[in-house]
C-alpha positions in Angstrom: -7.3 -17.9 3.2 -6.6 -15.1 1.2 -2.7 -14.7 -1.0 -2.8 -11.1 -1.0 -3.9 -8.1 1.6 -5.0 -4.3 0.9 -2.9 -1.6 2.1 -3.8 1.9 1.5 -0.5 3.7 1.0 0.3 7.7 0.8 1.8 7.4 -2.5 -1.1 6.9 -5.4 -0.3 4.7 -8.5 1.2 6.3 -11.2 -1.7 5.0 -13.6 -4.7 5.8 -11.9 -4.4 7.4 -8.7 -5.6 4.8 -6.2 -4.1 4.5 -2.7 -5.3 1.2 -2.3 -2.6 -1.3 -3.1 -2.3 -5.4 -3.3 0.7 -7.2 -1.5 1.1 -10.6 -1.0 0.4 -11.3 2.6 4.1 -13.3 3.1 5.4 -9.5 2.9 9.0 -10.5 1.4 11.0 -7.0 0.7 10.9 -7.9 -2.5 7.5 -9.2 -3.0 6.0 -6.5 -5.8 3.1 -4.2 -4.8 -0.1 -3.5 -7.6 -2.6 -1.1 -7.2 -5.7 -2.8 -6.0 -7.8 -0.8 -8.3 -5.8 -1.4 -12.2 -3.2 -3.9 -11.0 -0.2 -1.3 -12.2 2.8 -2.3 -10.5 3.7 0.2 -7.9 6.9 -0.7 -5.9 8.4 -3.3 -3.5 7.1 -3.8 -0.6 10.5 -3.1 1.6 9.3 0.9 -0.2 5.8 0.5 0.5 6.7 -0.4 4.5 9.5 2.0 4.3 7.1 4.7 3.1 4.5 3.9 5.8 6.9 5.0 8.3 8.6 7.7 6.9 6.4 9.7 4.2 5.5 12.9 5.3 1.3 13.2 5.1 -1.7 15.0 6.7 -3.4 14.1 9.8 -6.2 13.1 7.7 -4.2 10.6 5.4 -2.9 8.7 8.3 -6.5 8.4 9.7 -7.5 6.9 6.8 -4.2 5.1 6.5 -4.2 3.8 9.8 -8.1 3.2 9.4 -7.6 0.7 6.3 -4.5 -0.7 7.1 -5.2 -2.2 10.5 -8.4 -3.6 9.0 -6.1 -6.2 7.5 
């Protein structure tokens, strides 16, 4: 059993650009999100879900969003 999940997010990480993010797979709100790619710390996860459903993106991005996220 695996600690931590992938999510692929529409905001990229600050360092590298990656959408592809690590969370712990309790999912507290305050559990701390890293990109999956450089381990930068991005932001919460209460953001990261709150993001998810609100952040304005193109059709495409929520394809893939949608695509990688249910995946997990």
């Amino acid at each position: 059993m695996s600690l931590s999940q992938d999510l692929r997010l529409p905001k990229p990480c600050p360092n590298c650009g990656s959408h592809n993010m690590r969370v712990p797979s309790v999912k507290n709100p305050d559990d701390r999100v890293h990109c999956a790619s450089c381990q930068t710390f991005v932001c919460l996860y209460a953001e990261a879900a709150s993001m998810l459903e609100t952040a304005p993106r193109s059709e495409a991005e929520e394809l893939l969003e949608e695509a990688k996220n249910k995946r997990q």
